[in-house]
DSSP file (Angstrom, degrees, kcal/mol; ACC not computed):
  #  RESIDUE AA STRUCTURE BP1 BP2  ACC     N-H-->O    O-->H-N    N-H-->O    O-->H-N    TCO  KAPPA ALPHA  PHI   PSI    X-CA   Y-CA   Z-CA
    1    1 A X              0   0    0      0, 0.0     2,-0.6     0, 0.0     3,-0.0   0.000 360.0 360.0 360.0 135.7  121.1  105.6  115.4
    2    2 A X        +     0   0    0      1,-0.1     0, 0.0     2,-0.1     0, 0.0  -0.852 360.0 179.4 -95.8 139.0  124.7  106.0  115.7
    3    3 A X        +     0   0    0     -2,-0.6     2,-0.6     1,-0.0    -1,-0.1   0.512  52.8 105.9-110.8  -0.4  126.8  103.3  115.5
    4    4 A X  S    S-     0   0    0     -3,-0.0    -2,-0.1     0, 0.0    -1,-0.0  -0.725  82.8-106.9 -72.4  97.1  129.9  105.1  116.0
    5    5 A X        -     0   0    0     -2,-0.6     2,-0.4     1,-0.1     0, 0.0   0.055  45.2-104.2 -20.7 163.8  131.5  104.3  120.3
    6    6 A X        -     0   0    0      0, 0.0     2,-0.6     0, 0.0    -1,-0.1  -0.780  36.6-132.3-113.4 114.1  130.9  107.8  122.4
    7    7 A X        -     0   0    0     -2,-0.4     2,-0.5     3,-0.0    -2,-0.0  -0.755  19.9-161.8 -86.7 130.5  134.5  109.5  122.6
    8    8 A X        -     0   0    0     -2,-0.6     2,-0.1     1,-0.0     3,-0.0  -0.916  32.9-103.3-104.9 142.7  135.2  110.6  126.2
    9    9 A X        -     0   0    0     -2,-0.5     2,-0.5     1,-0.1    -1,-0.0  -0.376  37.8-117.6 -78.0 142.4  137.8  113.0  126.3
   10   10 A X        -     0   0    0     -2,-0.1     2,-1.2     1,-0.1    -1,-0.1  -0.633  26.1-141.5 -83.8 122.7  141.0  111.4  127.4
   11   11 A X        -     0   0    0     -2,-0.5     5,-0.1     1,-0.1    -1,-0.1  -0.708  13.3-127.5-102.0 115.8  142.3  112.8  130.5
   12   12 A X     >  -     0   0    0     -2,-1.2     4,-2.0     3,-0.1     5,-0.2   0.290  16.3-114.1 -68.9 163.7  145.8  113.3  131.0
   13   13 A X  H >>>S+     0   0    0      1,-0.2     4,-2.1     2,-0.2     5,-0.9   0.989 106.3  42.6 -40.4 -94.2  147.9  112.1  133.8
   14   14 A X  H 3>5S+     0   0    0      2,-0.2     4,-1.2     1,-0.2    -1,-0.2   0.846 105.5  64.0 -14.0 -66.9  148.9  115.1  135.5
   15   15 A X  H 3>5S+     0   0    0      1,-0.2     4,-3.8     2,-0.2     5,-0.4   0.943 110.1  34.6 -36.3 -65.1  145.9  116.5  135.3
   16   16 A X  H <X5S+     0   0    0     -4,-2.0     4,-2.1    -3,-0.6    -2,-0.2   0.843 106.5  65.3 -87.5 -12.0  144.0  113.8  137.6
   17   17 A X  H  X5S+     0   0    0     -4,-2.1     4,-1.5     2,-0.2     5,-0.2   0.624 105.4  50.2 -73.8 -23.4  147.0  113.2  139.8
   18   18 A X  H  X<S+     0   0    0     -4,-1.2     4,-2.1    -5,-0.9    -2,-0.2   0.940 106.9  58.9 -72.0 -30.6  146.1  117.1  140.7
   19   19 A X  H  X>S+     0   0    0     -4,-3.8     4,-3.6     2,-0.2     5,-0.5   0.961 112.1  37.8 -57.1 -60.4  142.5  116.0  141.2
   20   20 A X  H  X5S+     0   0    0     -4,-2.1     4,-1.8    -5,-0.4     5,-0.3   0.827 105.3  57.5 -97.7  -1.0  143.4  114.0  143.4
   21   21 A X  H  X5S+     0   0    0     -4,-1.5     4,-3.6     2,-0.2    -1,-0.3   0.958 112.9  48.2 -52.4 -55.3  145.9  115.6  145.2
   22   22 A X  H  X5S+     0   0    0     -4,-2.1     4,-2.2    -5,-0.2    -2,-0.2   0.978 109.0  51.1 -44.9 -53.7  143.4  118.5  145.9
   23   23 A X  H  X5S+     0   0    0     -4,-3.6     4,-1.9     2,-0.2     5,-0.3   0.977 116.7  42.7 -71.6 -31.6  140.4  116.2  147.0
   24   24 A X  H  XXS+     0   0    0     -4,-1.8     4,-2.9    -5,-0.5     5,-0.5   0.992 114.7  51.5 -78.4 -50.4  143.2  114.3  149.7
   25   25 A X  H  X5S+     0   0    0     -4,-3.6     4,-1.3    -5,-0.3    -1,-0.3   0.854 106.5  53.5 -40.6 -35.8  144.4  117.7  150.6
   26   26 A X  H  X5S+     0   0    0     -4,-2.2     4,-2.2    -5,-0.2     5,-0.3   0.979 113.5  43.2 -51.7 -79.8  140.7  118.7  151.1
   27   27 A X  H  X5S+     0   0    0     -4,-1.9     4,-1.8     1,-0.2    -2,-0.2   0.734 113.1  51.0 -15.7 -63.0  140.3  115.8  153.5
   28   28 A X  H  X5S+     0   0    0     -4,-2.9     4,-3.2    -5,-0.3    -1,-0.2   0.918 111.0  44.7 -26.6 -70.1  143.0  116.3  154.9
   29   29 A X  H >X<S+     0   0    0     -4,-1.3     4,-1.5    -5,-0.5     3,-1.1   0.991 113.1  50.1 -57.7 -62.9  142.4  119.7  155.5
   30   30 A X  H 3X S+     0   0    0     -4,-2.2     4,-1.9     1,-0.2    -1,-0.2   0.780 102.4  60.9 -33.2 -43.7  138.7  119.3  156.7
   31   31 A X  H 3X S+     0   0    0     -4,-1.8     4,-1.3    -5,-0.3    -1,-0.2   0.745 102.1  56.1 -75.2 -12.0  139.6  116.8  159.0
   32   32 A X  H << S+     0   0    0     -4,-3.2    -2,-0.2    -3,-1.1     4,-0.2   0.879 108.4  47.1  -2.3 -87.0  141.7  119.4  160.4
   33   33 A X  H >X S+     0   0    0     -4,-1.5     4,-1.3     1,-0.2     3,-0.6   0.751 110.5  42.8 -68.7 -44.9  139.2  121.4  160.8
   34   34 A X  H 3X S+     0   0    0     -4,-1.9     4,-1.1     1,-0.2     5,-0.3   0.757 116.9  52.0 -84.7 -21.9  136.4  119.4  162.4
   35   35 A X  H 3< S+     0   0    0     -4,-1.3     4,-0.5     2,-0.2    -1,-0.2   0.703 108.4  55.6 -79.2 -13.1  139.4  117.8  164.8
   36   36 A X  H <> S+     0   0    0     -3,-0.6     4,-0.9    -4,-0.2     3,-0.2   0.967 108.0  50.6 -51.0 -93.1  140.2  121.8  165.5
   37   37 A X  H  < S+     0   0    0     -4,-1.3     4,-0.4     1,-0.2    -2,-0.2   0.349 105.1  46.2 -27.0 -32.4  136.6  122.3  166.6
   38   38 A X  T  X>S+     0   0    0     -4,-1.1     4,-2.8     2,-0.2     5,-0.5   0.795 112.0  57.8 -81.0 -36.4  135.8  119.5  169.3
   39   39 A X  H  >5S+     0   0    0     -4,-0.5     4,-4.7    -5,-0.3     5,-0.3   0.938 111.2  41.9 -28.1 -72.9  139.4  120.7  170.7
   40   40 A X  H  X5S+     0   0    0     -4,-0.9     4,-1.4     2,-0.2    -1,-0.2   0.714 117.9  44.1 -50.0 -38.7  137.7  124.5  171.0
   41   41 A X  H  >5S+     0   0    0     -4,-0.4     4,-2.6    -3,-0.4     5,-0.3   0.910 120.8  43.2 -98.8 -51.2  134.0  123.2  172.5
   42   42 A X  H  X5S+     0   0    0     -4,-2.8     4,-4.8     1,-0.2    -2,-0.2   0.960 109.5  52.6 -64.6 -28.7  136.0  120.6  175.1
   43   43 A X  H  <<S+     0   0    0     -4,-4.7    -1,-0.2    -5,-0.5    -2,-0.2   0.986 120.8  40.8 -50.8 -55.8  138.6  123.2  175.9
   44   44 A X  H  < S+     0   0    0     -4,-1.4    -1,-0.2    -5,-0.3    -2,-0.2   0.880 116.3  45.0 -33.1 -60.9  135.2  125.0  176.6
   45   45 A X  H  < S+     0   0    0     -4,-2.6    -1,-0.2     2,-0.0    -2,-0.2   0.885 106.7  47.3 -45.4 -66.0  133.3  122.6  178.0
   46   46 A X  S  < S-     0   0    0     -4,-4.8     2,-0.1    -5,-0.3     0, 0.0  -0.331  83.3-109.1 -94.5 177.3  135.4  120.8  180.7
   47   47 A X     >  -     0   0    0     -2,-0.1     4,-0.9     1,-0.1    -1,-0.1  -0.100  48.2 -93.8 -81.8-168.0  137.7  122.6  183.6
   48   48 A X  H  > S+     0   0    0      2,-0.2     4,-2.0     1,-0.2     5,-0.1   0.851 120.2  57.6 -91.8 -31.9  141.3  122.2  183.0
   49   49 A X  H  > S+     0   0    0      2,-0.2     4,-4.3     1,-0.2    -1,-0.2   0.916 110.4  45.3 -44.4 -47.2  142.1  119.2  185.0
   50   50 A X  H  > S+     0   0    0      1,-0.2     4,-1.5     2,-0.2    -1,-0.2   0.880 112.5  53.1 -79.9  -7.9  139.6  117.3  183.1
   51   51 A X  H  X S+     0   0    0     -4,-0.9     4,-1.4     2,-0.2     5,-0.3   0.805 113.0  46.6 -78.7 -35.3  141.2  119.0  179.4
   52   52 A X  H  X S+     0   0    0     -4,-2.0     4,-2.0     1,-0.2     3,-0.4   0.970 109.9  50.1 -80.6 -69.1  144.8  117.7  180.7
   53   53 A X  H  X S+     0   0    0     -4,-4.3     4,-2.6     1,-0.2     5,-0.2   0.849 112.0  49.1 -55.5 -31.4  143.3  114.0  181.6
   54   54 A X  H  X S+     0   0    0     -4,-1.5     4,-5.8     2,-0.2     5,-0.3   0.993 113.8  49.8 -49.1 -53.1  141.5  114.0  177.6
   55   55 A X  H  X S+     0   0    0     -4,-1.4     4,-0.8    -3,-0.4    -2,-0.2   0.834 114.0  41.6 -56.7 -29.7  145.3  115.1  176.4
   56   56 A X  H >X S+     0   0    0     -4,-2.0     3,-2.2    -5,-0.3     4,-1.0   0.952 116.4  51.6 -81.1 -55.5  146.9  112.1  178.5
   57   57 A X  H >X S+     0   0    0     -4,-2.6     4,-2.5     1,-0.3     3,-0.9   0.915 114.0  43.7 -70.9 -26.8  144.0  109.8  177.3
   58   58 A X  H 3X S+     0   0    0     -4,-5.8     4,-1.5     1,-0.3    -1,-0.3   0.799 112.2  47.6 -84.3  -7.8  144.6  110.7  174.0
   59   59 A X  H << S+     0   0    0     -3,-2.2    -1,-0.3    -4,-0.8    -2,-0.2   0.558 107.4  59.0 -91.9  -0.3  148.5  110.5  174.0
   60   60 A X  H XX S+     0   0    0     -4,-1.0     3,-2.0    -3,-0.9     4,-1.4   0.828 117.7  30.2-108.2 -68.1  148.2  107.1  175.7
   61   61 A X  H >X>S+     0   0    0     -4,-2.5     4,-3.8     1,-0.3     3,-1.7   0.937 113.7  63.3 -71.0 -37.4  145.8  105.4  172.3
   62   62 A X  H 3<5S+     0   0    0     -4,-1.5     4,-0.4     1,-0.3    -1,-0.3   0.725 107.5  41.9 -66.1 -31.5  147.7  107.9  169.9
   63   63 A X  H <>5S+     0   0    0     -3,-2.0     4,-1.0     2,-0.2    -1,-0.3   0.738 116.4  48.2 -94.6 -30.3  151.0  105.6  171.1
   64   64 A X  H <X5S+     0   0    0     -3,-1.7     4,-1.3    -4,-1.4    -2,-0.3   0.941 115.6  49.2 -77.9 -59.1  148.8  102.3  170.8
   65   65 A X  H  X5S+     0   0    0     -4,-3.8     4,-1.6     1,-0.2    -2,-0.2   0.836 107.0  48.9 -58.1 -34.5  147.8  103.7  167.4
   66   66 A X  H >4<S+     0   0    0     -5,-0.5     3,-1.9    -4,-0.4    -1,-0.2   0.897 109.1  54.3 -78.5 -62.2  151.0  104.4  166.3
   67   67 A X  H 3< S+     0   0    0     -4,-1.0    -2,-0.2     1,-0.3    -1,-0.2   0.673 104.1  58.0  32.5 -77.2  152.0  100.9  167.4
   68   68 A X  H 3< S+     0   0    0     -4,-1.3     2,-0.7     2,-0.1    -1,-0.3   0.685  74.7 106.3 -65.3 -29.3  149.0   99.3  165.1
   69   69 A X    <<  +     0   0    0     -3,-1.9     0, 0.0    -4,-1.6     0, 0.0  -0.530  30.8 148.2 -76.0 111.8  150.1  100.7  161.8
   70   70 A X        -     0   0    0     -2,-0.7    -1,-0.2    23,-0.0    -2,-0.1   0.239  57.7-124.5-100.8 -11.6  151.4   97.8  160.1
   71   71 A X        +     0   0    0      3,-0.0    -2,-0.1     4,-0.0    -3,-0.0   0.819  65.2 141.2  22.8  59.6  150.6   98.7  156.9
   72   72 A X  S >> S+     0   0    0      2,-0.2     3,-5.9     1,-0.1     2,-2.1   0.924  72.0  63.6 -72.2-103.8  148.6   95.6  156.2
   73   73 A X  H 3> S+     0   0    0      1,-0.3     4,-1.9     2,-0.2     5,-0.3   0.747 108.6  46.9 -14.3 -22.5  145.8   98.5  154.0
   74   74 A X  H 3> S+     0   0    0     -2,-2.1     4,-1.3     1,-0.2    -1,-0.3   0.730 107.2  47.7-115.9   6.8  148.8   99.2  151.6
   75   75 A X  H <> S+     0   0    0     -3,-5.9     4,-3.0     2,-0.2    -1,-0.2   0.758 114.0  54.7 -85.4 -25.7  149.9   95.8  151.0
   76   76 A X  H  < S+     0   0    0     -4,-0.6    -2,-0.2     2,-0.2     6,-0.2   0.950 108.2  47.3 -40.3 -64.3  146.3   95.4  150.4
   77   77 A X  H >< S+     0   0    0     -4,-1.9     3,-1.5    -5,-0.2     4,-0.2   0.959 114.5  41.1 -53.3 -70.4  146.2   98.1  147.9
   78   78 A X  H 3< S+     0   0    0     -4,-1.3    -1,-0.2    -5,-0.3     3,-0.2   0.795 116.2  48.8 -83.9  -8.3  148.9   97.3  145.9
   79   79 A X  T >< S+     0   0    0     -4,-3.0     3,-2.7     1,-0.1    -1,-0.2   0.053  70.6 130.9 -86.6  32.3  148.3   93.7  145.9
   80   80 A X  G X   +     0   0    0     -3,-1.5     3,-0.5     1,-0.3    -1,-0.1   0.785  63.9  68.9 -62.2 -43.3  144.6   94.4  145.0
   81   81 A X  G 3  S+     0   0    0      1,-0.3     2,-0.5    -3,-0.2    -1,-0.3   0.811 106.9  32.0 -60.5 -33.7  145.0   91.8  142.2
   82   82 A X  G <> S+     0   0    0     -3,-2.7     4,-0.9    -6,-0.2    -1,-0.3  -0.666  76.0 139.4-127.7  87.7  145.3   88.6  144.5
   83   83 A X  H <> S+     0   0    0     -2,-0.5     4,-0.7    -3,-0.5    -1,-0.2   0.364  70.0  53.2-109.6  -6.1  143.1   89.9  147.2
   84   84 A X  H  4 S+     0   0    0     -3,-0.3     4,-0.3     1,-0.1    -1,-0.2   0.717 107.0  51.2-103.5  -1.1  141.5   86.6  147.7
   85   85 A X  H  4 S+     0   0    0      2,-0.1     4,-0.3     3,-0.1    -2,-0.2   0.890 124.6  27.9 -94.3 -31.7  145.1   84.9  148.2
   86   86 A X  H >X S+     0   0    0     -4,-0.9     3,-1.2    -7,-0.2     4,-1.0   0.949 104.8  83.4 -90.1 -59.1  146.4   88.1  151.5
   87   87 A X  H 3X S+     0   0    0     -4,-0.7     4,-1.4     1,-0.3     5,-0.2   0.602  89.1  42.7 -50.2 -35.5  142.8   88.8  152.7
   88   88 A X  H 3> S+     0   0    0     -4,-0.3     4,-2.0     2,-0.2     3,-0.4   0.967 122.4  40.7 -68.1 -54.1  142.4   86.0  155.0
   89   89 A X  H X>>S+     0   0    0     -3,-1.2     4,-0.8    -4,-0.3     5,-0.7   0.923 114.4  54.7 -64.8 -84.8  146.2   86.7  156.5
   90   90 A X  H 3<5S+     0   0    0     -4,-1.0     4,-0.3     1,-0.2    -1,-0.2   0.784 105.7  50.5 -24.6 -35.2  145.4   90.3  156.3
   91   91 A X  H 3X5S+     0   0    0     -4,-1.4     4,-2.6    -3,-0.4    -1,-0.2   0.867 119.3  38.7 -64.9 -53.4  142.0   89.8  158.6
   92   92 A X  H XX5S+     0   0    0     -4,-2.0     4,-0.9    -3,-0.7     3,-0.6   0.999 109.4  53.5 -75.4 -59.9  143.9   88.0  161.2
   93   93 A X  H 3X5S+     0   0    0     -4,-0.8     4,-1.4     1,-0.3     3,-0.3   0.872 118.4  48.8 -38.6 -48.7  147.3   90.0  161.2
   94   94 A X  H 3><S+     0   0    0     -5,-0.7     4,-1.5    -4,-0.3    -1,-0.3   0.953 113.3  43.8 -60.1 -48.6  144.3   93.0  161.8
   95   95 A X  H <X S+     0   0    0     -4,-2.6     4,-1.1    -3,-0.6    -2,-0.3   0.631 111.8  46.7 -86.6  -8.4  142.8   91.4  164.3
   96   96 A X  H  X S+     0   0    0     -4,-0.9     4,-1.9    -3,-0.3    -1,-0.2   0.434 118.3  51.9-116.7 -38.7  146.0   90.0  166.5
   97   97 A X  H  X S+     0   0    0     -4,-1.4     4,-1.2    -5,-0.5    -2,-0.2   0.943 104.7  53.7 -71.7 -34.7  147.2   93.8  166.0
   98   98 A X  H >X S+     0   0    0     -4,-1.5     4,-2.8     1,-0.2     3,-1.2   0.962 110.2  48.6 -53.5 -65.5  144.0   95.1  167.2
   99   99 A X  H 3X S+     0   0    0     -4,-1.1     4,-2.0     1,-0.2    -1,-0.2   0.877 104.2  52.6 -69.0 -28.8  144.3   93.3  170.0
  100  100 A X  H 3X S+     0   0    0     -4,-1.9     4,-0.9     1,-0.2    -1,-0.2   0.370 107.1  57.1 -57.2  -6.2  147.6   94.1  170.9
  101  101 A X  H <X S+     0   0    0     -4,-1.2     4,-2.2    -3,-1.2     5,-0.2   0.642 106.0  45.6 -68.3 -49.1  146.7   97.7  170.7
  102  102 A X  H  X S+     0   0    0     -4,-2.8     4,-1.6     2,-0.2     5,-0.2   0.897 112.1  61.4 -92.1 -19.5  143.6   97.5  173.4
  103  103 A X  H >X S+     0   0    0     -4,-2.0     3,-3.0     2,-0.2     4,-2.1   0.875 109.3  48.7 -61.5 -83.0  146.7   95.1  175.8
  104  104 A X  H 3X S+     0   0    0     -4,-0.9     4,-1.9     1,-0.3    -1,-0.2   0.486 108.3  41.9 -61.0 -22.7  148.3   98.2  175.6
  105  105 A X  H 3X S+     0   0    0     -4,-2.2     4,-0.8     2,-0.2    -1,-0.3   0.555 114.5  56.1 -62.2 -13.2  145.9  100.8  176.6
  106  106 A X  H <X S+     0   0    0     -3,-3.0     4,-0.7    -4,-1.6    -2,-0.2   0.906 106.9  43.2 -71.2 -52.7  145.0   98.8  179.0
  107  107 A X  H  X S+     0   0    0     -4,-2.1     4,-0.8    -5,-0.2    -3,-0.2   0.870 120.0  51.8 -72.5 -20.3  148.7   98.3  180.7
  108  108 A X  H  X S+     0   0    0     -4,-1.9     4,-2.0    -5,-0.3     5,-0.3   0.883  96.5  65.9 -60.6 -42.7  148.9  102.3  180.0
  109  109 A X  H >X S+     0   0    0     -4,-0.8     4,-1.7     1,-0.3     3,-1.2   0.817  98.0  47.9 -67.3 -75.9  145.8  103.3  181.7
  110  110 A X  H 3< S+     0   0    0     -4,-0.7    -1,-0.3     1,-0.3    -2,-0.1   0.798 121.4  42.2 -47.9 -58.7  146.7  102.4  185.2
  111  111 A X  H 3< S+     0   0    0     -4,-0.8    -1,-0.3     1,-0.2    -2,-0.2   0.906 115.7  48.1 -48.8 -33.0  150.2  104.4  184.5
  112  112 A X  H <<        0   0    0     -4,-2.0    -2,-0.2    -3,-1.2    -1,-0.2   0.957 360.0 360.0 -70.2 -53.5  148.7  107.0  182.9
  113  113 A X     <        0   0    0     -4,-1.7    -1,-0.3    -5,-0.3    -2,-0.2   0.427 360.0 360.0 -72.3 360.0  145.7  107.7  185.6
């Protein structure tokens, strides 16, 4: 037996802030791609009337969405250490945004249609 700790090679900063630049740039990029593609098959799919009403529905929640970002997830994140003292205010502040996101697709739709 060895009694000697297992060295793991230390990996430097730089180095894994590149990892993980790449892998979110992958994502990124991928989600691209797979939002490219259902563009391509509905443009296919539907006539053009019903491809302009998707493009309205989606600029109508895309405006709700932008709305919603509160960036509640990154207070999360960087207060990860007292997660049990924000998470309850953070759940509700999500959910009271949430809902004030579907009030406003709701008053859009009528305008929107």
């Amino acid at each position: 037996m060895n009694s000697r700790p297992s060295q793991t090679p230390k990996v430097s900063l730089g180095r894994r802030t590149l990892r993980g630049f790449g892998w979110t740039v992958a994502g990124s990029m991928s989600s691209k791609v797979v939002n490219l593609g259902g563009q391509l098959a509905l443009a296919w799919l539907l006539l053009p009337a019903d491809f302009g009403l998707i493009g309205l529905a989606y600029t109508v929640s895309t405006f709700a969405n932008i709305v919603g970002q509160s960036g509640i997830r990154v207070v999360l994140v960087q207060r990860h250490g007292q997660m049990r003292r924000w998470a309850t205010a953070a759940f509700w502040m999500s959910l009271v945004i949430g809902l004030f996101q579907a009030l406003i697709m709701i008053a859009a739709a009528p305008l929107a249609a």
